[in-house]
Every structure is written in C-alpha cells, then in structure tokens.
C-alpha positions as CSV (number, residue, x, y, z in Angstrom):
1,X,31.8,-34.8,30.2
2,X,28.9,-35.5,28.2
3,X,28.4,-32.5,25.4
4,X,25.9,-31.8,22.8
5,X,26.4,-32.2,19.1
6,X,25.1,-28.6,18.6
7,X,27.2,-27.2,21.2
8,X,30.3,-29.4,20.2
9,X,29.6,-27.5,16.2
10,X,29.1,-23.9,17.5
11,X,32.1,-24.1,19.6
12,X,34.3,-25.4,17.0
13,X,32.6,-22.4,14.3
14,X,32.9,-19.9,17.4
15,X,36.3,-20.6,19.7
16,X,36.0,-17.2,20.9
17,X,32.6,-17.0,21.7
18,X,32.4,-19.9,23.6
19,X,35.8,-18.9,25.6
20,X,34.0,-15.7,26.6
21,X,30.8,-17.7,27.3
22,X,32.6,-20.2,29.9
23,X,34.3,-17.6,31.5
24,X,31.0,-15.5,32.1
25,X,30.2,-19.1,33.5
26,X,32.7,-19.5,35.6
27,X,32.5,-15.6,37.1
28,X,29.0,-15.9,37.9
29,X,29.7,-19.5,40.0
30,X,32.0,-17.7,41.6
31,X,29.6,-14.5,42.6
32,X,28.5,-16.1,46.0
33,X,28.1,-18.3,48.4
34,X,26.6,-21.5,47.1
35,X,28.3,-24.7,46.8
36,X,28.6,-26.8,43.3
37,X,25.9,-29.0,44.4
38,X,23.2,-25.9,45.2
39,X,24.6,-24.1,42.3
40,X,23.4,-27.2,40.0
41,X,20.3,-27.5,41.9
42,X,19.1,-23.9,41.3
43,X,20.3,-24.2,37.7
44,X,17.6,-27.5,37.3
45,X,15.4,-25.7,38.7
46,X,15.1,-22.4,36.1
47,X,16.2,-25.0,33.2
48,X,12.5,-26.7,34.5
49,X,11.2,-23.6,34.2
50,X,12.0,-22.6,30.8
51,X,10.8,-26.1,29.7
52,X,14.2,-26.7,28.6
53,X,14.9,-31.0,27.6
54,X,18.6,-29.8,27.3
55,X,18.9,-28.0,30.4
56,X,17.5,-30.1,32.8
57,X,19.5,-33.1,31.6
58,X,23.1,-31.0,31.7
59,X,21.7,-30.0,35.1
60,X,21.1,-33.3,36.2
61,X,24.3,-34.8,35.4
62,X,26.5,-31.5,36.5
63,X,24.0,-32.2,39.5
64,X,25.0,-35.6,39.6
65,X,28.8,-35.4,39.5
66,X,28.5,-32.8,42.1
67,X,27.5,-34.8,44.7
68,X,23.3,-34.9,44.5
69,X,21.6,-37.9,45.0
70,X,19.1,-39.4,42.4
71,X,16.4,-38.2,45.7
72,X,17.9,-34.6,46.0
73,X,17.8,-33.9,42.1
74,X,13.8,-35.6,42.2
75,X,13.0,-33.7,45.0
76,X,14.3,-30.4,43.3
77,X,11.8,-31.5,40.4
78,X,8.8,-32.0,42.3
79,X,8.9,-28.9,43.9
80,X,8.8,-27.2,40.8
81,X,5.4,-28.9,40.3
82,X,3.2,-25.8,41.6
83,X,5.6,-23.1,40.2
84,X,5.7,-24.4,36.8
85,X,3.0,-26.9,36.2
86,X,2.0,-30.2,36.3
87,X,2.8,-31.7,32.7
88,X,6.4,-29.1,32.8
89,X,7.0,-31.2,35.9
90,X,6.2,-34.4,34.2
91,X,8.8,-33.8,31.3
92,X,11.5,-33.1,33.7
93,X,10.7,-36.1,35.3
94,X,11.2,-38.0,32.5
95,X,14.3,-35.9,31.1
96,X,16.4,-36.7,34.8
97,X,15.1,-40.2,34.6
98,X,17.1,-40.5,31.1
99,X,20.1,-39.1,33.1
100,X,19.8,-41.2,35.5
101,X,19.2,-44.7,34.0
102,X,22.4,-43.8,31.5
103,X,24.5,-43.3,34.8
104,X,23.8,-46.4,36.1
C-alpha cells in the first residue's frame, strides 16, 4: 500500500502515536454497519470537503482496492459538486484521475 513520505517520517519519529492512531482507525470502521467500500466512499466524500489533495487520493485508492469502480468513486465526486463547490469539485476530479491513471 501506497504511503506518504510525510506519514512514512512521522510514523517512524512517533511508533506509538501512530499505533494508537490506527487502532482509533480501526475502532471507528468497526462502529457500524457500513461495508469497506461505503466506508471509503463516505471517507472521499469529507476528504472533498476539507479540500484535502492527500485525502481524496488515499480515498480513492482504499476506494479502489475495496471494490469501487472508477464510475462509483466519480460519481461520489460529482455529487459533492453542490455541497462543496464547483472548482473543490474540479480538484478532486483531477486528484482521483491521478489515482486512477497510476492503477492502470
């Protein structure tokens, strides 16, 4: 699995922060009812919404290896078109589009 430099640094300074932080992770997953695929879906959908490049692309390929199609991750995008903005919309657009073009 794909992981950012950043991230790859802080967990390496921080072992037990990042221990803690997965298992919060993993707790909240398991809090309800939705599958991994709806879980990654919903987690696009805020990243979108905090305008966050990083976010969007982890979502999109935990999205991805979950089981969503290329259409099902697009279509989570466009609707956030009228919640978040046109040109938000746009960048995550582009940021999936990066995903998916290194998958193939």
């Amino acid at each position: 699995m794909y992981l950012p430099k950043p991230y790859e640094a802080f967990s390496k300074d921080h072992p037990e922060l990042i221990k803690q932080y997965q298992e919060l992770g993993k707790t909240c997953r398991e809090a309800g009812p939705l599958d991994a695929k709806a879980q990654e879906l919903v987690k696009l959908g805020i990243a979108i919404g905090v305008n966050s490049r990083g976010g969007v692309m982890s979502a999109a390929r935990k999205a991805l290896a979950a089981g969503a199609t290329t259409d099902e991750i697009t279509h989570a995008v466009i609707l956030s078109m009228t919640t978040t903005g046109f040109p938000n919309m746009i960048a995550a657009v582009s940021w999936v589009n990066e995903v998916v073009n290194k998958q193939k």
